[in-house]
Every structure is written in structure tokens, then in C-alpha cells.
C-alpha positions as CSV (number, residue, x, y, z in Angstrom):
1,X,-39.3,86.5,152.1
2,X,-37.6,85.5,148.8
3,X,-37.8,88.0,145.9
4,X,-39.9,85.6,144.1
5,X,-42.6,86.1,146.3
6,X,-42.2,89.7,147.5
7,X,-44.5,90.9,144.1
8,X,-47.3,88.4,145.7
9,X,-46.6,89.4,149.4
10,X,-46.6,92.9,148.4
11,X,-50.4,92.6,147.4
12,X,-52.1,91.2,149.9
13,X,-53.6,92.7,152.7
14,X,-51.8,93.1,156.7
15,X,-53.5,89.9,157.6
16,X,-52.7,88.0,154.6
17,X,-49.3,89.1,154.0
18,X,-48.7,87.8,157.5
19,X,-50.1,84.6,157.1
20,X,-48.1,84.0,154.2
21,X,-45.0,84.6,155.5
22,X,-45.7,82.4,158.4
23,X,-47.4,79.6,157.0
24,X,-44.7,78.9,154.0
25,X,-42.2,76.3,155.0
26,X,-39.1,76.3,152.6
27,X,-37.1,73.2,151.2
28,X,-34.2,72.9,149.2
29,X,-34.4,70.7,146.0
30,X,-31.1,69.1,144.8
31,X,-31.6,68.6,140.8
32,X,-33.2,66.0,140.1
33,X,-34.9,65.1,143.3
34,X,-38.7,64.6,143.2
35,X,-40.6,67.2,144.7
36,X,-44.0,65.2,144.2
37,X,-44.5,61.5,142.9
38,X,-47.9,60.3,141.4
39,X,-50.5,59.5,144.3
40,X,-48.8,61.1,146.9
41,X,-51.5,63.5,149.6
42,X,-50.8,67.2,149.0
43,X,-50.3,69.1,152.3
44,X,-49.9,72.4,150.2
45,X,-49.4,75.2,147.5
46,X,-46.1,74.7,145.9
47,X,-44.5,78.2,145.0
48,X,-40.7,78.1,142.7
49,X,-38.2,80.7,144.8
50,X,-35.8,79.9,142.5
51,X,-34.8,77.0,140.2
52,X,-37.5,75.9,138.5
53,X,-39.7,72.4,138.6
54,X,-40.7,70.1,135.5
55,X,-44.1,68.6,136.2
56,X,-44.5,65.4,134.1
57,X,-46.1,62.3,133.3
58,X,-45.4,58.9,132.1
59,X,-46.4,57.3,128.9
60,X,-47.6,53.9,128.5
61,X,-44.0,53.1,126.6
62,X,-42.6,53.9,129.6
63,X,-41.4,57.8,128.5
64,X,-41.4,61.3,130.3
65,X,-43.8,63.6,128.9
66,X,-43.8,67.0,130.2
67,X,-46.9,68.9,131.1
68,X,-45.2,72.4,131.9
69,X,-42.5,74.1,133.8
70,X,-43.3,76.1,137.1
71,X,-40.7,79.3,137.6
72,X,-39.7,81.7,140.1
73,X,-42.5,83.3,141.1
74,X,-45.2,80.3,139.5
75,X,-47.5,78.2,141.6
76,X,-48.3,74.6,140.7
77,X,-52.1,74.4,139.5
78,X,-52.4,70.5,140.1
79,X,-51.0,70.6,143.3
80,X,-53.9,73.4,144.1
81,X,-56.5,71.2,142.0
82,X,-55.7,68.4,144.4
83,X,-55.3,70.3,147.4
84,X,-59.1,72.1,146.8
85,X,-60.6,68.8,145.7
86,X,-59.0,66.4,148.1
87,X,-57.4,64.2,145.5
88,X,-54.1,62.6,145.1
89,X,-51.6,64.4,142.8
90,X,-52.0,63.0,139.2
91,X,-48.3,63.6,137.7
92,X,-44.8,63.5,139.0
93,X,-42.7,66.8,140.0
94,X,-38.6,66.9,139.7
95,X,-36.2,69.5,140.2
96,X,-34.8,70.8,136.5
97,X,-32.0,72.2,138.8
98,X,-31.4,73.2,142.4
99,X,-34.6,74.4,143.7
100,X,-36.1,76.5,146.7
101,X,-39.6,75.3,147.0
102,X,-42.3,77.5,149.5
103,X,-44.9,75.1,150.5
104,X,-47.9,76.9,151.6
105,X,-50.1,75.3,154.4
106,X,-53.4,74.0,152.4
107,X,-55.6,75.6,155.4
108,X,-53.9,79.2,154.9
109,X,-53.7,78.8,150.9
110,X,-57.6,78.4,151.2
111,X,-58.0,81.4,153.7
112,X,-56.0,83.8,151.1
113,X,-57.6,82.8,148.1
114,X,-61.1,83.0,149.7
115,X,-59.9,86.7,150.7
116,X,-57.1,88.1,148.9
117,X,-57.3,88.9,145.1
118,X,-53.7,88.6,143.9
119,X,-54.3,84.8,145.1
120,X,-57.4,84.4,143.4
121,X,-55.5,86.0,140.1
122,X,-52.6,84.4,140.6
123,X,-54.4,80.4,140.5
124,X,-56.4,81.5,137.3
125,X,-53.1,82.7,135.7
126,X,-51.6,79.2,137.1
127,X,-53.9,77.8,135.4
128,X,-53.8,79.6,132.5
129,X,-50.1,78.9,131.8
130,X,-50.5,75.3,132.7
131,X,-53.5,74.6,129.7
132,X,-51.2,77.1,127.4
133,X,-48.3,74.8,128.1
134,X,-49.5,71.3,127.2
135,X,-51.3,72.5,124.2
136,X,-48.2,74.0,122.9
137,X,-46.3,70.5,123.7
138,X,-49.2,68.6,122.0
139,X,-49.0,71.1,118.9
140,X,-44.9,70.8,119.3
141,X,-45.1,66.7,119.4
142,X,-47.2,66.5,116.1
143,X,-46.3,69.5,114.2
144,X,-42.4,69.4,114.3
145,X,-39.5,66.5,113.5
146,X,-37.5,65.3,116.3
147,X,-34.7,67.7,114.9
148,X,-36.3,70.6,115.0
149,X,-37.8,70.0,118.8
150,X,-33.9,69.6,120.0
151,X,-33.1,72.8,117.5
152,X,-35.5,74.9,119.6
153,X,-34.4,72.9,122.9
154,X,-31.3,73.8,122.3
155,X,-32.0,77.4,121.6
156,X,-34.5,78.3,124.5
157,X,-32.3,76.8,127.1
158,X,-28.7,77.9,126.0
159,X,-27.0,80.3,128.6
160,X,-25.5,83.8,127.2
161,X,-22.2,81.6,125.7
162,X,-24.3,79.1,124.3
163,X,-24.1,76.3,126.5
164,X,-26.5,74.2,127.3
165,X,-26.4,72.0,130.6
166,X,-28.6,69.1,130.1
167,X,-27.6,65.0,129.8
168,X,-28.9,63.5,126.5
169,X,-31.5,62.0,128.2
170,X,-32.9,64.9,130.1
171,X,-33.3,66.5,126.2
172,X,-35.0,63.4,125.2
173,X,-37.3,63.2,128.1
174,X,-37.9,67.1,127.4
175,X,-39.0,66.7,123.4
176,X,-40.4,63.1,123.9
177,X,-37.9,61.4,122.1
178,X,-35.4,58.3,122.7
179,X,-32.0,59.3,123.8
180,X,-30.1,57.2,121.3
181,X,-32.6,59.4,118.0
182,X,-31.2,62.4,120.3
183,X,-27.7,61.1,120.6
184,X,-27.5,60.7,116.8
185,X,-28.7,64.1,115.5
186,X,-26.4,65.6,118.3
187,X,-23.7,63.6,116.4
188,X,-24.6,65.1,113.0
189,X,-24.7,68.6,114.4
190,X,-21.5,68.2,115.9
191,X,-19.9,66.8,112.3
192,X,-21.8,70.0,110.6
193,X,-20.0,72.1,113.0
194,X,-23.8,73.5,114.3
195,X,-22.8,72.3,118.5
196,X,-20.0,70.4,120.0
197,X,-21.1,67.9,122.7
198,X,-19.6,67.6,126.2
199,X,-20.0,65.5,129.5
200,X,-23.9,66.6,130.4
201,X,-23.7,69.6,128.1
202,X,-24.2,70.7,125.1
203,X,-22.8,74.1,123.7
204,X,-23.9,75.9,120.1
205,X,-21.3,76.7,117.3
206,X,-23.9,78.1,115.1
207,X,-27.3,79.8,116.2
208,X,-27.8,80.8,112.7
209,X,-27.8,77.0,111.3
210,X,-30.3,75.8,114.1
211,X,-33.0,78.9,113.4
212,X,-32.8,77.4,109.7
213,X,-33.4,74.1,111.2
214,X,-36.2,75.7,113.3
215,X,-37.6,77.7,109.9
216,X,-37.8,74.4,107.9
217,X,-41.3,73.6,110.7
């Protein structure tokens, strides 16, 4: 069982840990690849071992707009919507990077959450992150600039020596914005010596300078 899931397996009862260990079927997600496209039949509950998955839809303009991130340990509350009310899923899933996925049978994710109470807690907190999520991206989308979305981009998904592994379009598609408004203010921060830009990364010169940038909201 993958440490991700131990906390959850831990809780439940003989029966129910069992079943969960031997209902889950595991897959591998390459970055990128689409765990679940719009309209497609969910067989399952989709649990994040490790990676993490961006669940997303489309605007009418034809641009990503995320709804929220599923993490190690995080269940995906519109797979379960659809799952409980027999509907197709309403959004697309994608790998943010390489992925274990633990798909839980739909027939033993409905036994467990009609017995176990860390299941039951664990779909209202699921679903609790999910409506937290968008209403902080809807706050984000009209309260800040474009700048100050890829400041705090930058920021939150910087690695300890301040690099940040993301393609300008996958920070455009993350902040809602066109990857030529990202490309330009990526050039500015590079001329004020805040990042420098390199092939499908981005690393920070100046934490400092982007916080102010942040502060300005």
C-alpha cells in the first residue's frame, strides 16, 4: 500500500482495510497524460499516490481554467459525484507531473463509505477542498493583475533553489492568462533581474522583489 494511503487504510475497519487494498488498481501517469477527459463513464474513486493531478475545464475562448489540484493522499470529488449519481465526468483530468493514480472499484468505494467513517470524512473534506479551491481561483482571477498571479505562481511552486519547472504555457493555463502576456512579463522580470528563464523552467533571482509584487494586490 503506498504511504499516501496508509493514513486512510490505517482507519478503517479488518473488512474495509481489506477491501481497499484489493479493490485499488494502480496506474502510472506520465505528465501530461489525461487521466479523465470530459464525458467519459467513471468506473471509480481516483486517489493521488504521488504526483499530483490538475482537474480543469475549458472556457468558451478556448482556455484552461483550473478547478483544483488533487495531492498525495486527495480523492477527486467529481469523479465520486459522478460515480454516486451515474453521470458522465463534467471536466478534464491531466497529470501536473508523473503520477501514481489508485482507482477504487465504484462498487467497493460505495460499500466503504456506506460503512467506514474515515471514507465518509474523507469525501466531505474532498469536497470541502474542491468548493475552497475554485472560490479562491474565482477571487484570484478578479482580484489580482496577471503579474501578480505569475508572482505568486512562481512563488508557491518554486523548489528549495528556486526553480520552477513549468513551460510558459502550462503557467498561462494555470493563472488563466495567454502565454504570449506570460512570456512578456517573464521578459521584464528577467531584464529586472527578479527570474532568469530557461528551456521549460523558470528559476527566481529575487523572492524579495516578487512578495512586493504580490503585496501591491
Amino acid at each position: 500500500m503506498a504511504d499516501a494511503t496508509q493514513q486512510i487504510s490505517d482507519q478503517l475497519s479488518d473488512s474495509g482495510r481489506a477491501l481497499f487494498r484489493q479493490r485499488m488498481v494502480k496506474h502510472l501517469l506520465p505528465m501530461g497524460s489525461m487521466a479523465l477527459n470530459r464525458g467519459d463513464e467513471v468506473s471509480g474513486a481516483y486517489f493521488v499516490l504521488r504526483g499530483e493531478l490538475r482537474v480543469f475545464t475549458i472556457t468558451p475562448n478556448g482556455k484552461e481554467a483550473l478547478l483544483y489540484r488533487i495531492r498525495p493522499g486527495e480523492t477527486c470529488v467529481l469523479a465520486i459525484n459522478s460515480l454516486f449519481q451515474e453521470l458522465p465526468y463534467p471536466a478534464w483530468v491531466r497529470a501536473a507531473a508523473e503520477t501514481q493514480v489508485g482507482v477504487l472499484s465504484g462498487a467497493a468505494y460505495r460499500q466503504l463509505f456506506a460503512h467506514e467513517s474515515v471514507i465518509q470524512e474523507m469525501t466531505v473534506a474532498a469536497l470541502a477542498r474542491a468548493v475552497f479551491g475554485l472560490m479562491g481561483q474565482i477571487e484570484q482571477s478578479h482580484a489580482l493583475t496577471v503579474e501578480q498571479r505569475l508572482a505568486g505562481l512562481l512563488l508557491n511552486y518554486a523548489d528549495a533553489s528556486g526553480r520552477v519547472a513549468m513551460t510558459q504555457q502550462a503557467m498561462a493555463d494555470e493563472i488563466g492568462a495567454a502565454r504570449e502576456v506570460v512570456g512578456r512579463h517573464l521578459s521584464r522580470f528577467a531584464r529586472d533581474g527578479v527570474t532568469r528563464s530557461g528551456r521549460g523552467a523558470v528559476t527566481i533571482l529575487s523572492k524579495e522583489r516578487l512578495h512586493a509584487i504580490m503585496a501591491d494586490a
